[in-house]
C-alpha positions in Angstrom: 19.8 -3.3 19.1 17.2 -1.7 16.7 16.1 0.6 19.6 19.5 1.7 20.0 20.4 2.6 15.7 17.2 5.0 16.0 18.2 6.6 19.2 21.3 7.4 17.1 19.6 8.4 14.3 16.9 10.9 16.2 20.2 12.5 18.6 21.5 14.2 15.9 18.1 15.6 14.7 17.0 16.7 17.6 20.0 19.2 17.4 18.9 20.6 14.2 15.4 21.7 15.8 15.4 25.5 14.4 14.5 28.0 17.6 12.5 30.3 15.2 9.7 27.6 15.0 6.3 27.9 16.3 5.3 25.5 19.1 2.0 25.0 20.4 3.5 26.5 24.1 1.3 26.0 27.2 -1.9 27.1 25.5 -1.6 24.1 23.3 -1.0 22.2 26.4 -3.8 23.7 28.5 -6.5 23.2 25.4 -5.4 19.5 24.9 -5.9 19.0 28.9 -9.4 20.2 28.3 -10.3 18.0 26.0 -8.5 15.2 27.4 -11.0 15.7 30.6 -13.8 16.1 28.8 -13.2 13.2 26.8 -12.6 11.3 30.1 -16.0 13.0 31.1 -18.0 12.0 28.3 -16.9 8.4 28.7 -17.3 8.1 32.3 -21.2 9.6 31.9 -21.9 6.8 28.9 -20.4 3.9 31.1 -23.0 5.0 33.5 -25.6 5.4 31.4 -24.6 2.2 29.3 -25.3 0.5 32.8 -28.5 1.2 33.7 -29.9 0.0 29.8 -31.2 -3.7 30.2 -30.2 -5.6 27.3 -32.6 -8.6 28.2 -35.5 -8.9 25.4 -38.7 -9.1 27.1 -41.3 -11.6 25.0 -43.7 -10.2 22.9 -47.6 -10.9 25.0 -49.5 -14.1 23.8 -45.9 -15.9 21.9 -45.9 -19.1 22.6 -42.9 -21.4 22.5 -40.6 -19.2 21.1 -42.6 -18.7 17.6 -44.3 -15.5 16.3 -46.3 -14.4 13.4 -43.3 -13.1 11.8 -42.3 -16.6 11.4 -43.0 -18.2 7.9 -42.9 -21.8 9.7 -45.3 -21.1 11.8 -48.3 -19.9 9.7 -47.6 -23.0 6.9 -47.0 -25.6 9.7 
């Protein structure tokens, strides 16, 4: 019903669009399709590249049972 009361409301508007106003026309259009598929680009390349990182954390060589010397508990026992 709401949809409806705004479809009202934006009929008569669109009437009063003045003709003398500058529109972006197709070069708008054509620039935002460039950057629309170079956005697209972009984020197919980092998918990719976001694939092949390995997010495993190797441990660090002589750690034993899952304490290092970082940790305060294991210097003061």
């Amino acid at each position: 019903m709401s949809a409806s009361l705004a479809l009202t409301h934006l009929v008569p508007l669109a009437k009063e669009v003045d003709e003398n106003k500058v529109t972006p026309g197709v070069l708008g259009f054509i620039v935002f399709a460039v950057m629309a598929l170079a956005v697209w680009g972009l984020m197919k390349s980092m998918s990719k590249h976001m694939q092949k990182v390995d997010f495993k954390e190797t441990p660090a060589p002589g750690a034993e049972s899952g304490t290092t010397a970082d940790d305060p508990k294991a210097q003061h026992g």
